[in-house]
Structures are given as structure tokens and as C-alpha cells.
C-alpha positions as CSV (number, residue, x, y, z in Angstrom):
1,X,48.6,23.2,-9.2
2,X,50.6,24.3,-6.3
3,X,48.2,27.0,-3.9
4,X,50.9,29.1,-3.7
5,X,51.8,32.5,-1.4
6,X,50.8,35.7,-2.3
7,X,50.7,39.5,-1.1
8,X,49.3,42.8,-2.3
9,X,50.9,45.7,-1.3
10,X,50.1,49.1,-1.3
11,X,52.7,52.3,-0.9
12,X,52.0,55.7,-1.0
13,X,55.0,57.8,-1.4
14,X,56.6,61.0,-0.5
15,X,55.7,63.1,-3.6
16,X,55.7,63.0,-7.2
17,X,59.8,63.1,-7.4
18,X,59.7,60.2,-4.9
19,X,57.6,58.6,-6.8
20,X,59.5,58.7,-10.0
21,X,62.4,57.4,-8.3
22,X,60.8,55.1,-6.4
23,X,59.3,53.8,-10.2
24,X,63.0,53.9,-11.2
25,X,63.7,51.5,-8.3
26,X,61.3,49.5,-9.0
27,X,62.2,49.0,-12.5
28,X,65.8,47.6,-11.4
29,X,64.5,45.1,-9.2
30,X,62.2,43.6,-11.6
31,X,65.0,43.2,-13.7
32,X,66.7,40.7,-11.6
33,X,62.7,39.0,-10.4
34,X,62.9,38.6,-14.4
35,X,66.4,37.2,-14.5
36,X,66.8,35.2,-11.2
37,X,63.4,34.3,-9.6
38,X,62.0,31.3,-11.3
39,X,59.6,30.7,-8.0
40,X,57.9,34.1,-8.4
41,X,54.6,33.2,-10.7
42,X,53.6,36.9,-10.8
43,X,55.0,39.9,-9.8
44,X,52.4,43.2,-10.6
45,X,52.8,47.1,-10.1
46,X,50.1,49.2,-10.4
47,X,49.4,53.3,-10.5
48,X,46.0,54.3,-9.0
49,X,43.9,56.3,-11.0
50,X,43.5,59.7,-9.4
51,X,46.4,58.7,-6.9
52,X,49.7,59.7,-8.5
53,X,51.9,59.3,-5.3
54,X,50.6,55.3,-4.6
55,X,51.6,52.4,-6.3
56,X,50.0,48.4,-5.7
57,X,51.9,45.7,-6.1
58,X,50.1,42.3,-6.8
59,X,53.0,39.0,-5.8
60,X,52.5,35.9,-6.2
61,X,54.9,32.9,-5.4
62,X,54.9,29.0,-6.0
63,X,55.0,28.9,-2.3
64,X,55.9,30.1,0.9
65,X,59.8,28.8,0.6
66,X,59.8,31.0,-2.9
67,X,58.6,34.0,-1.3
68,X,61.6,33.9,1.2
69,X,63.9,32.8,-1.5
70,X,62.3,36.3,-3.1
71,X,63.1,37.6,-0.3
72,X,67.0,37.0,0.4
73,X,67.5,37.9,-3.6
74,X,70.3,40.5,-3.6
75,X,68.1,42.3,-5.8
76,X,65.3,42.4,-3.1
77,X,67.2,43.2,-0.3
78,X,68.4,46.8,-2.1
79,X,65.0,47.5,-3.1
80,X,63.6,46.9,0.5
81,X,66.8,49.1,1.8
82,X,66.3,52.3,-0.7
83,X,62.3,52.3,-0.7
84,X,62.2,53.6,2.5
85,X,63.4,57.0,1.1
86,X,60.4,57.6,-1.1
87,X,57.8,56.3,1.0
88,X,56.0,57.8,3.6
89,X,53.2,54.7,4.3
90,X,53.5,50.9,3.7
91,X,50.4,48.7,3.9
92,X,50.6,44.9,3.4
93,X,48.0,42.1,2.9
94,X,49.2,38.3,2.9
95,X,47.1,36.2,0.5
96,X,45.6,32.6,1.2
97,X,44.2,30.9,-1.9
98,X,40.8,30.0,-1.5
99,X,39.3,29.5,-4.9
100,X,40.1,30.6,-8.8
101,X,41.7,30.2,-12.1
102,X,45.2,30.5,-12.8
103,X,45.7,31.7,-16.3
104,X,48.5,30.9,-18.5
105,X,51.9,32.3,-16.9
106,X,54.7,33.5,-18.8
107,X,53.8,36.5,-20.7
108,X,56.2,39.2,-20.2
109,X,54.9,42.8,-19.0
110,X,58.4,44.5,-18.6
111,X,59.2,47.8,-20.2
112,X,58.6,46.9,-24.1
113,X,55.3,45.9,-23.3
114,X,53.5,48.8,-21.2
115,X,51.1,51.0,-22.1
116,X,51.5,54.8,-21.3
């Protein structure tokens, strides 16, 4: 098992219109991480109860070199340039394995398997 690279990611956004467009946008980049990033072990947005206009997102790469390959993903790069007109505040944490247990990987979350 590789100790990989990871980040958590928290945004709080303009509004609630921003924030449905930012969702939008979001949704379009995680079709090509789907599609395209086979480096990218997970790749996790979260709402916050009680906190409508912020979303989390929980990434996890193979490694370091996957997280910039992540990162120069055409797919990436227009998400990184439109996000900055929904969001007013951007907070991010980089992730050093220390200890844990890596589940099984593989198991689709994408639009036909959320919950509402």
C-alpha cells in the first residue's frame, strides 16, 4: 500500500445561487476525475448540515506525482478557473498518512448513487 497524498478542503460560497452553480461545476469535473484520473483513489464532496453555502471536499491521491497529474487535468484547471466566482473563502489542509485502513476502492458515488 502506497501512503499516498491527500487534502480536505473546505469552501464557503457566495450564496445559495452560487452554491448551486458552484454544485453544477463541480458535477462536470467529477465527470472527467471519473473518466481520466486513474491516480485519484478518492475524490469526496460534502454539504454541512446547517451550512448550506459550504461544501468539503475529502481527495485522496496514490501519491504526490498523481495529485499534480490531478492537477494539470484540463478538467481541473476550468474548475480551479470558474470556482472563484461562487466562492467567497477557500481553506485548505494537506494530509500526511499516519495510521489507518484503506477500505475497498472502487465503488462509484456519482449522480445515480446519491442520496437526497
Amino acid at each position: 500500500m502506497t501512503s499516498g497524498f491527500g487534502l480536505v478542503v473546505r469552501f464557503t460560497l457566495r450564496d445559495a445561487a452560487a452554491a448551486l452553480a458552484f454544485d453544477e461545476l463541480v458535477s462536470q469535473t467529477l465527470d472527467g476525475i471519473r473518466k481520466h484520473e486513474a491516480g485519484t483513489v478518492a475524490y469526496l464532496v460534502h454539504r454541512v448540515p446547517d451550512e448550506p453555502d459550504v461544501r468539503v471536499f475529502y481527495e485522496l491521491y496514490e501519491s504526490r506525482t498523481a495529485f499534480d497529474a490531478h492537477e494539470q487535468q484540463p478538467h481541473t484547471c476550468h474548475f480551479l478557473a470558474e470556482r472563484e466566482k461562487f466562492v467567497l473563502s477557500t481553506d485548505v489542509t494537506f494530509l500526511e498518512l499516519a495510521d489507518g485502513k484503506r477500505g475497498r476502492t472502487g465503488v462509484d458515488t456519482g449522480p445515480d448513487h446519491r442520496r437526497g
